[in-house]
N, CA, C and O atoms as a MOPAC input file, in Angstrom:
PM7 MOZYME 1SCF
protein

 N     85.68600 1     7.76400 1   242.58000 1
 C     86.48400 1     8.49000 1   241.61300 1
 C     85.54800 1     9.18900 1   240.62200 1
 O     84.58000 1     8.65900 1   240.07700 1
 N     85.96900 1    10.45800 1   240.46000 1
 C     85.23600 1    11.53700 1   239.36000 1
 C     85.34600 1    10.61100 1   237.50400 1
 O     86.28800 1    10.14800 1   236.86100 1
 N     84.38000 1    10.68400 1   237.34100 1
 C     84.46400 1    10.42400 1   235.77900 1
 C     84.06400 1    11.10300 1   234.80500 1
 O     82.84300 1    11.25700 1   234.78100 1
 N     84.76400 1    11.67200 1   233.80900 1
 C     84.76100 1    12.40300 1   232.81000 1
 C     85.04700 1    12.07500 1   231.23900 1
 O     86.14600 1    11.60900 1   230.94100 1
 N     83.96500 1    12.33800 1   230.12700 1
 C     83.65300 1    12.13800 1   228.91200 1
 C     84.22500 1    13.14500 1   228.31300 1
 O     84.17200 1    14.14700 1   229.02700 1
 N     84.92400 1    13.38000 1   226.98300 1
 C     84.76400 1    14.51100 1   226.18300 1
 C     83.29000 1    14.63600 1   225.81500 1
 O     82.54400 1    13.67100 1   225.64900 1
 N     82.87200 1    16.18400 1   225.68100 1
 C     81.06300 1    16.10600 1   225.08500 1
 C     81.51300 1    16.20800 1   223.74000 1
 O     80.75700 1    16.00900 1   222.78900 1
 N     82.50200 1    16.45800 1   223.64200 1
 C     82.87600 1    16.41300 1   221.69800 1
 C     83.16100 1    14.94000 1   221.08800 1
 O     82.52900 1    14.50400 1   220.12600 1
 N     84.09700 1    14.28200 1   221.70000 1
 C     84.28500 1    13.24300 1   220.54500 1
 C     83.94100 1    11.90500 1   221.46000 1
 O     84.05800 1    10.88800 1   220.77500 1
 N     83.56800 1    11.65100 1   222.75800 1
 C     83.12400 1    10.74100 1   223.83600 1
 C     84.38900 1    10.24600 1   224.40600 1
 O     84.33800 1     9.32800 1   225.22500 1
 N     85.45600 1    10.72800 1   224.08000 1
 C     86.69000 1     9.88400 1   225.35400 1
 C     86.45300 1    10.01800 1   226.09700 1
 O     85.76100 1    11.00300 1   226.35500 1
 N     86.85100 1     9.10200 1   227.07700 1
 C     86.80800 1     8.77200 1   228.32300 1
 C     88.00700 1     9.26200 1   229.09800 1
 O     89.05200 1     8.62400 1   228.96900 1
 N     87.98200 1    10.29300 1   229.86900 1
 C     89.16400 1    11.18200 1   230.40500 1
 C     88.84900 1    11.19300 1   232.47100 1
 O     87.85600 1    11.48500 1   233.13700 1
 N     90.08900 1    10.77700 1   232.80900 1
 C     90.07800 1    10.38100 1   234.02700 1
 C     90.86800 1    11.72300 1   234.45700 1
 O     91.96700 1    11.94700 1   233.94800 1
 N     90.29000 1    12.63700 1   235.42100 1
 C     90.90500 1    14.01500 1   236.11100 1
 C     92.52900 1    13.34000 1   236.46000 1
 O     93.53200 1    13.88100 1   235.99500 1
 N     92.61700 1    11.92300 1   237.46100 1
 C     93.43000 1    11.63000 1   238.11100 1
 C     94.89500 1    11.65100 1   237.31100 1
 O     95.95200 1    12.04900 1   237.80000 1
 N     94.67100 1    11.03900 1   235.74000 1
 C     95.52300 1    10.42600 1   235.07600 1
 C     95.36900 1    11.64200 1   233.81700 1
 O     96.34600 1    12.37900 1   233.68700 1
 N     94.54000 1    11.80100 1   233.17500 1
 C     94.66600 1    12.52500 1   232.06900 1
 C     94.63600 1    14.01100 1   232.16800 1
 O     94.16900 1    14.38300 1   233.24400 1
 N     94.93300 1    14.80100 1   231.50700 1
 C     94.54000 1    16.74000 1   231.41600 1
 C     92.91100 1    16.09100 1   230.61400 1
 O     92.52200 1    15.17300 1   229.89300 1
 N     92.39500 1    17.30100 1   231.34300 1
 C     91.25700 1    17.54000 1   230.68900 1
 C     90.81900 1    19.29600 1   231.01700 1
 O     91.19900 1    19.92200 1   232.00600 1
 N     89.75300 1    19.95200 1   229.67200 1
 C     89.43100 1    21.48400 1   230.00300 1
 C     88.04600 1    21.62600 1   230.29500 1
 O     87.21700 1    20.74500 1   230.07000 1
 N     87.82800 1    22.59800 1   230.73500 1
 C     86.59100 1    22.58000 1   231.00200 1
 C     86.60100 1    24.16800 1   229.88800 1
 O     87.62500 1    24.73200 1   229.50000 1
 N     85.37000 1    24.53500 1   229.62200 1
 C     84.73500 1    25.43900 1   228.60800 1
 C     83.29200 1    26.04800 1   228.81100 1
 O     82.17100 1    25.68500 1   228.45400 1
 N     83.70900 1    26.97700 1   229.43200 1
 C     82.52300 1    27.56100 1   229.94100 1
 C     81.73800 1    28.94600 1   228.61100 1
 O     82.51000 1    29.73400 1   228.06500 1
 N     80.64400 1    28.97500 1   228.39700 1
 C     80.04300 1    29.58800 1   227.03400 1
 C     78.86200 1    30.38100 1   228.19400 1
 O     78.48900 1    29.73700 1   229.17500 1
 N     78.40300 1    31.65800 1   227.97600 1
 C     77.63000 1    32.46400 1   228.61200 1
 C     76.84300 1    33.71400 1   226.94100 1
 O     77.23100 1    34.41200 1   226.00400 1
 N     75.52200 1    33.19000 1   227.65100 1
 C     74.96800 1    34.25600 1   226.24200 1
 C     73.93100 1    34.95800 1   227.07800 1
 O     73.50600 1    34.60500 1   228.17800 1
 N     73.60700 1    35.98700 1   226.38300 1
 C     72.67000 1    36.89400 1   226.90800 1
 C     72.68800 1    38.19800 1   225.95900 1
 O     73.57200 1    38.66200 1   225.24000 1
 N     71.29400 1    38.63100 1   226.25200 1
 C     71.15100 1    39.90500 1   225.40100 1
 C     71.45900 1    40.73300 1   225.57800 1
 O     71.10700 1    41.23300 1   226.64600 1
 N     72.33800 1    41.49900 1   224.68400 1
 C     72.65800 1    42.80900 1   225.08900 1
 C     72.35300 1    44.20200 1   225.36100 1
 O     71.76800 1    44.66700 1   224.38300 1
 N     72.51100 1    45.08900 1   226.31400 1
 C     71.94000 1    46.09000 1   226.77000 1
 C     72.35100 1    47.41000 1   225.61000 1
 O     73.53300 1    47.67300 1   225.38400 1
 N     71.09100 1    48.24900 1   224.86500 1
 C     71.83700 1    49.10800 1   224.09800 1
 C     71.56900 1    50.14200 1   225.08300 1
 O     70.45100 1    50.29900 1   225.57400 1
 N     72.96800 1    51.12000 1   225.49100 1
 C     73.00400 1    52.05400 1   225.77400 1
 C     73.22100 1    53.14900 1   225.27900 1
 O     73.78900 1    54.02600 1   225.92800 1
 N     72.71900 1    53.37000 1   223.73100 1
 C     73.17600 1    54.26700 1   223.23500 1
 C     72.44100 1    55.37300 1   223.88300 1
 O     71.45000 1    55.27600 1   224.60600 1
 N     73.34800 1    56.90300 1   223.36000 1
 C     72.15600 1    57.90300 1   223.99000 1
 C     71.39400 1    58.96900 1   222.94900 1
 O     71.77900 1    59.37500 1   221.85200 1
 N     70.55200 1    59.18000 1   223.46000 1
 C     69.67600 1    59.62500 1   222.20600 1
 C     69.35400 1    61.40800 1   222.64000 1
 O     68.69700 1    61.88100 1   223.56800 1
 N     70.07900 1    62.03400 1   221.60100 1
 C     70.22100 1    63.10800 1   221.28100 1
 C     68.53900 1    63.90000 1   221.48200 1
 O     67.49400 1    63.26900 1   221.64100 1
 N     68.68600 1    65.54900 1   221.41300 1
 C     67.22400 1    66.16400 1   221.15300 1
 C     66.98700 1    66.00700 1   219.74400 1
 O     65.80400 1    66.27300 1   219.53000 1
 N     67.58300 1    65.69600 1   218.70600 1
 C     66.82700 1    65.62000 1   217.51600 1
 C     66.15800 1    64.26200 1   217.24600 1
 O     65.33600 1    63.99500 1   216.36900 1
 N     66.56700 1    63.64000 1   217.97700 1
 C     65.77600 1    61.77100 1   217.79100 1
 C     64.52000 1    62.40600 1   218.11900 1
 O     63.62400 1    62.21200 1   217.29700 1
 N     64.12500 1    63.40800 1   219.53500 1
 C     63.29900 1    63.36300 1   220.24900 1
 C     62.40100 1    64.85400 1   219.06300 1
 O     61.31500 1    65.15600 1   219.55700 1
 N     62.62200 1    65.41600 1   218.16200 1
 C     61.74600 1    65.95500 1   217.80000 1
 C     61.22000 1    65.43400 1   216.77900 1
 O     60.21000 1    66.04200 1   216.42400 1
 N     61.58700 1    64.21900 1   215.91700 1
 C     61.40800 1    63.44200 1   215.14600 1
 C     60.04100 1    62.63600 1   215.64100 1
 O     59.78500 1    62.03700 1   216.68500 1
 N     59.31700 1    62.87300 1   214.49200 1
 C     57.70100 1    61.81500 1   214.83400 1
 C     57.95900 1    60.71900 1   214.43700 1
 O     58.12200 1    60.48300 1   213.24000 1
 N     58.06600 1    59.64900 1   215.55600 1
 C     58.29700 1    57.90400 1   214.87500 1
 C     57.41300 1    57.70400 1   214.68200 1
 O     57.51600 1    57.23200 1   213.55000 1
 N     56.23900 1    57.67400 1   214.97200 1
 C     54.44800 1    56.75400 1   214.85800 1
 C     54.45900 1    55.91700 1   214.17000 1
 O     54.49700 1    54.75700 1   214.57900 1
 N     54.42400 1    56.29300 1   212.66600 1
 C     55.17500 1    55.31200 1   211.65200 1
 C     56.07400 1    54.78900 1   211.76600 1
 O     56.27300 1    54.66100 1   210.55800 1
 N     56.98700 1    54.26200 1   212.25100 1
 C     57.91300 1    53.24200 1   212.69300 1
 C     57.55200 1    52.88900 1   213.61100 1
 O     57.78100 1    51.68300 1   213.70200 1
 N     57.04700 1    53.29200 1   214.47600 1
 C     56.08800 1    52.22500 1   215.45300 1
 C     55.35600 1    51.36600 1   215.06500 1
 O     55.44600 1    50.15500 1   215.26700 1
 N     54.33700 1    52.11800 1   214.29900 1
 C     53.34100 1    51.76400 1   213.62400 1
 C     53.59400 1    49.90300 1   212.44500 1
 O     52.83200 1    48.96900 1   212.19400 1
 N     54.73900 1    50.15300 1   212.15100 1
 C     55.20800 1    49.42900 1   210.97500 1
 C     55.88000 1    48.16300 1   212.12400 1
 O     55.65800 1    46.95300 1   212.08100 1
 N     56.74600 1    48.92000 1   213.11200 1
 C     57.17600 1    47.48300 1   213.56300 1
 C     55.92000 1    46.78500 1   214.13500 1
 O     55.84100 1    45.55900 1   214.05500 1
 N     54.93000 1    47.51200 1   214.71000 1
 C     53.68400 1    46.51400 1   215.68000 1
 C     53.37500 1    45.45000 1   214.71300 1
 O     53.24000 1    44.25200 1   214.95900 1
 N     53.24900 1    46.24700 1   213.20600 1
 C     52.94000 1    45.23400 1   212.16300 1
 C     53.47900 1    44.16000 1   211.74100 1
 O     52.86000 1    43.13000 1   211.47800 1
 N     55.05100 1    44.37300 1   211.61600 1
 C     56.00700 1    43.14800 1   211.18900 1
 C     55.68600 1    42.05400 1   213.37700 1
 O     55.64400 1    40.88600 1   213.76300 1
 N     55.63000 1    42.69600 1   213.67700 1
 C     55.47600 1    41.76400 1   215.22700 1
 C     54.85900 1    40.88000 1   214.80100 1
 O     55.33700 1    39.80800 1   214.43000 1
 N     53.09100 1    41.35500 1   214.78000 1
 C     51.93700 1    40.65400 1   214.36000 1
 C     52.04700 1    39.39200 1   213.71200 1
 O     51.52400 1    38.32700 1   214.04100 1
 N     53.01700 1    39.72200 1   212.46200 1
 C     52.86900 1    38.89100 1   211.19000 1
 C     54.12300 1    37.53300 1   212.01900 1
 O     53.91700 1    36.39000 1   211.61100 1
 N     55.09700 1    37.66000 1   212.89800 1
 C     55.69500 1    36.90600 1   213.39200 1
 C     55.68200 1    36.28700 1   215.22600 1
 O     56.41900 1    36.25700 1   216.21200 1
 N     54.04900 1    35.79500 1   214.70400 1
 C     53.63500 1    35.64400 1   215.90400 1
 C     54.34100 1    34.04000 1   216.38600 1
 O     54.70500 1    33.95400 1   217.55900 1
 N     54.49800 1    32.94200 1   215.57400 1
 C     55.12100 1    31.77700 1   215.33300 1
 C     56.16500 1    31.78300 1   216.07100 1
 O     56.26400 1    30.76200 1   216.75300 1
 N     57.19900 1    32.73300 1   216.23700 1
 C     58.36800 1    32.36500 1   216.20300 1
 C     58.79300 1    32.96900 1   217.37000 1
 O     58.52400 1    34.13700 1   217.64900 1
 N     59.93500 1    31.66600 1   218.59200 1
 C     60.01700 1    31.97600 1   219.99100 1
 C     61.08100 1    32.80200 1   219.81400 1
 O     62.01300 1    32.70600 1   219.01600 1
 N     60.80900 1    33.75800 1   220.77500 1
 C     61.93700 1    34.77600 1   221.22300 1
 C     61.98400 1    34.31300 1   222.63500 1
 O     61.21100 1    34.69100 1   223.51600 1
 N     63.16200 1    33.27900 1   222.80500 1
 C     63.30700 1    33.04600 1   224.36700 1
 C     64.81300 1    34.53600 1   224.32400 1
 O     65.52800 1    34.47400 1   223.32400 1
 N     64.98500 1    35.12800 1   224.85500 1
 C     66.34800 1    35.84000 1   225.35300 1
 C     66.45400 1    35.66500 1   226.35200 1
 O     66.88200 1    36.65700 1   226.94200 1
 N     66.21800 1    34.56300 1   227.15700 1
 C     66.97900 1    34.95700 1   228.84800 1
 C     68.05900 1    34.21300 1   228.91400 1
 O     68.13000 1    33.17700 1   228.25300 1
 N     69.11600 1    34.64500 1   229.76000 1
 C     70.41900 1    34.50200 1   229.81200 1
 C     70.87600 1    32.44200 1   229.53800 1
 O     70.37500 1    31.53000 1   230.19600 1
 N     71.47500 1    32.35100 1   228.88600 1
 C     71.90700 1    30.67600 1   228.73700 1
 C     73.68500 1    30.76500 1   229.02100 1
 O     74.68700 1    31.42200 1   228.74000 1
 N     73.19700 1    29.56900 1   229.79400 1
 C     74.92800 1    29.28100 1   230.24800 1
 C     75.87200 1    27.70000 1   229.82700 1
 O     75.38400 1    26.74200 1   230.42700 1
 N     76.68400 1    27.44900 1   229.22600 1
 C     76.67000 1    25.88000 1   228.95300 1
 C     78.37900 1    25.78800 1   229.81400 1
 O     79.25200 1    26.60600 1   230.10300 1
 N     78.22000 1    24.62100 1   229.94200 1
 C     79.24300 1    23.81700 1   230.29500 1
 C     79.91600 1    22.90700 1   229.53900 1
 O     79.05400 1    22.17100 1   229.05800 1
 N     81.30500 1    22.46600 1   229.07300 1
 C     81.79400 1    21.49100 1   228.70300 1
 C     82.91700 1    21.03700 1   228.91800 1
 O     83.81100 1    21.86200 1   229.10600 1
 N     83.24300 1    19.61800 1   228.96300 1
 C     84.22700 1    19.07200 1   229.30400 1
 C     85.29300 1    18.45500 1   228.15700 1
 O     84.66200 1    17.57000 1   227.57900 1
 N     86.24900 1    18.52500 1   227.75400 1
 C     87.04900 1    18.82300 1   226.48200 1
 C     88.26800 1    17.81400 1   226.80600 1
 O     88.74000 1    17.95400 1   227.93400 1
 N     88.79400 1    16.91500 1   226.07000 1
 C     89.72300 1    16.18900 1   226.25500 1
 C     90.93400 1    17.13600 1   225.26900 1
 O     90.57300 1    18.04700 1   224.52400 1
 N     92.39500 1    16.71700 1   225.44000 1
 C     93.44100 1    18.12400 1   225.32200 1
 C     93.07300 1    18.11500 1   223.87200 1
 O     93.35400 1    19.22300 1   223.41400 1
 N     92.55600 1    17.32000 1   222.94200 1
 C     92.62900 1    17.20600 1   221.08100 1
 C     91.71200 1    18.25300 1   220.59800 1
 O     92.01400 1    19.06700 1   219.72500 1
 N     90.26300 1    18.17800 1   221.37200 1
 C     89.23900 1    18.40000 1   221.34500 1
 C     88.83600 1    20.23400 1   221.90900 1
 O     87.96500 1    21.07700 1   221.69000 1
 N     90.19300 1    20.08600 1   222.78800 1
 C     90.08100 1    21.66900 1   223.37500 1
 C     90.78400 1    22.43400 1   222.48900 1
 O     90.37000 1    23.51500 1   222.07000 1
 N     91.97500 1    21.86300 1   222.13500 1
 C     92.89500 1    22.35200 1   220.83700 1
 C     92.27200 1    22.69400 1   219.62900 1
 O     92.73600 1    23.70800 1   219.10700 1
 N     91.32400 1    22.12300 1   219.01500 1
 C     90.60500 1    22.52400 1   218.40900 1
 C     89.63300 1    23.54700 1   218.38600 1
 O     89.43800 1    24.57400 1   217.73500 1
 N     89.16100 1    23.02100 1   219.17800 1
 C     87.85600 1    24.49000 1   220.18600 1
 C     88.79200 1    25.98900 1   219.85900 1
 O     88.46800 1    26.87700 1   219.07000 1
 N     90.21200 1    25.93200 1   220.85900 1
 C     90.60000 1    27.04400 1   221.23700 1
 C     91.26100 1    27.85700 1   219.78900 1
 O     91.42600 1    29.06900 1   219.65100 1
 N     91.54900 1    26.81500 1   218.85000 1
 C     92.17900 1    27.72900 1   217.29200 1
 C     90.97500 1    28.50500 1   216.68300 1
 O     91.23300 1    29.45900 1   215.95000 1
 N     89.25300 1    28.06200 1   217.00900 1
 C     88.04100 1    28.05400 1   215.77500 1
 C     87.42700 1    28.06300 1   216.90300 1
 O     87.11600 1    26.88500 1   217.07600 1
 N     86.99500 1    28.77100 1   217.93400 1
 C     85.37300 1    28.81000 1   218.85000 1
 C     84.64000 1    28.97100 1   218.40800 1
 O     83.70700 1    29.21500 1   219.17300 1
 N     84.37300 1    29.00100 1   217.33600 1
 C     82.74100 1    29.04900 1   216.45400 1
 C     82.79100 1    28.29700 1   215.59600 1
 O     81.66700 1    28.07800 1   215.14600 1
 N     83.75000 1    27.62700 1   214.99500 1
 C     83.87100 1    26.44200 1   214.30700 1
 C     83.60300 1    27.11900 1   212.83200 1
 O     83.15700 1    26.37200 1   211.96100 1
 N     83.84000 1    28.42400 1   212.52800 1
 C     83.48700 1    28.83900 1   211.25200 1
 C     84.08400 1    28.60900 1   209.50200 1
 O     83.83900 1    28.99400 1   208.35800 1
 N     85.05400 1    27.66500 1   210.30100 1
 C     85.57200 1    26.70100 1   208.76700 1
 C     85.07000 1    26.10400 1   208.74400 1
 O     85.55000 1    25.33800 1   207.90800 1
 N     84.00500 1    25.60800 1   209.19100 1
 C     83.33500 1    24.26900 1   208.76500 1
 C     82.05600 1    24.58000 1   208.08000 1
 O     81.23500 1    25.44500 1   208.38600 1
 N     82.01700 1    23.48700 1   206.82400 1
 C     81.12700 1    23.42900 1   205.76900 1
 C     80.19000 1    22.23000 1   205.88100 1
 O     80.32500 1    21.01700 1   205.72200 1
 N     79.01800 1    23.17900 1   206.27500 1
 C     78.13600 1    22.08300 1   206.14200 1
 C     78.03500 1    20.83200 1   204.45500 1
 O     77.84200 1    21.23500 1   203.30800 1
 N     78.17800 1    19.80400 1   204.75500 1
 C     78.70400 1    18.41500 1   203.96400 1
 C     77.23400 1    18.00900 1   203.70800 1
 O     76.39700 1    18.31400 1   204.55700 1
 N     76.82400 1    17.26600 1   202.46900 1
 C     75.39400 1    16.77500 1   202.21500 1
 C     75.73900 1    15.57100 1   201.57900 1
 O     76.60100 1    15.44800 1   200.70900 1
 N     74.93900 1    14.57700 1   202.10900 1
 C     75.46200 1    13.34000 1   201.27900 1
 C     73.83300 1    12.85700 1   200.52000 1
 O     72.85600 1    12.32200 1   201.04300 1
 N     74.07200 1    13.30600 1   199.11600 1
 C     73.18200 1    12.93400 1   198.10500 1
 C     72.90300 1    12.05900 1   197.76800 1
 O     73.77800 1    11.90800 1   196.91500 1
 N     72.12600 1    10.93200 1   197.69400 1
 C     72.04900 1     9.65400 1   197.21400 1
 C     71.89900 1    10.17200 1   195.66700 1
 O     71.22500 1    11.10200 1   195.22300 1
 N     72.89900 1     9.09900 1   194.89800 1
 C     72.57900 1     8.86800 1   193.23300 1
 C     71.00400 1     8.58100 1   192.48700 1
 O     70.89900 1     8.23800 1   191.31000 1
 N     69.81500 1     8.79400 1   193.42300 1
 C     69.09300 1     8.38900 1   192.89900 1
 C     68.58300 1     9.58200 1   191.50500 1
 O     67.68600 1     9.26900 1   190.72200 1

């Protein structure tokens, strides 16, 4: 027999007996197709070249993975209900718990 977890809150959800969703999430970078007119093209960028090579340089630290990411999840019906009102979860406030010291 198949066994299935919520990845959100850990129930334990049996295909046979319970509903359960699955939630499929796909990211990837997007292609700009804008099109670029003859006046872009009589315009001297150098300097904006020039300036981004520079800001590159200075952010050598920091990963730029962009290749395509795909996730999977398995959602019990409370947990999908939720998901499906807020998919980005953007009411939620990050909470800090301060000790009185």
């Amino acid at each position: 027999m198949i066994h299935f977890t919520c990845d959100l809150c850990g129930q334990d959800v049996e295909p046979d007996r319970d509903q359960h969703y699955v939630v499929k999430i796909e990211g990837y970078a997007a292609e700009n197709d804008s099109f670029f007119g003859n006046e872009e093209f009589e315009e001297d960028h150098l300097e904006q070249i020039s300036e981004l090579l520079r800001d590159v340089d200075q952010v050598d630290d920091v990963d730029f993975d962009d290749s395509p990411k795909a996730f999977r999840f398995d959602l019990c019906p409370g947990c999908f209900k939720r998901f499906a009102q807020n998919p980005l979860n953007k009411d939620a406030k990050q909470r800090f718990n301060f000790s009185e010291n």
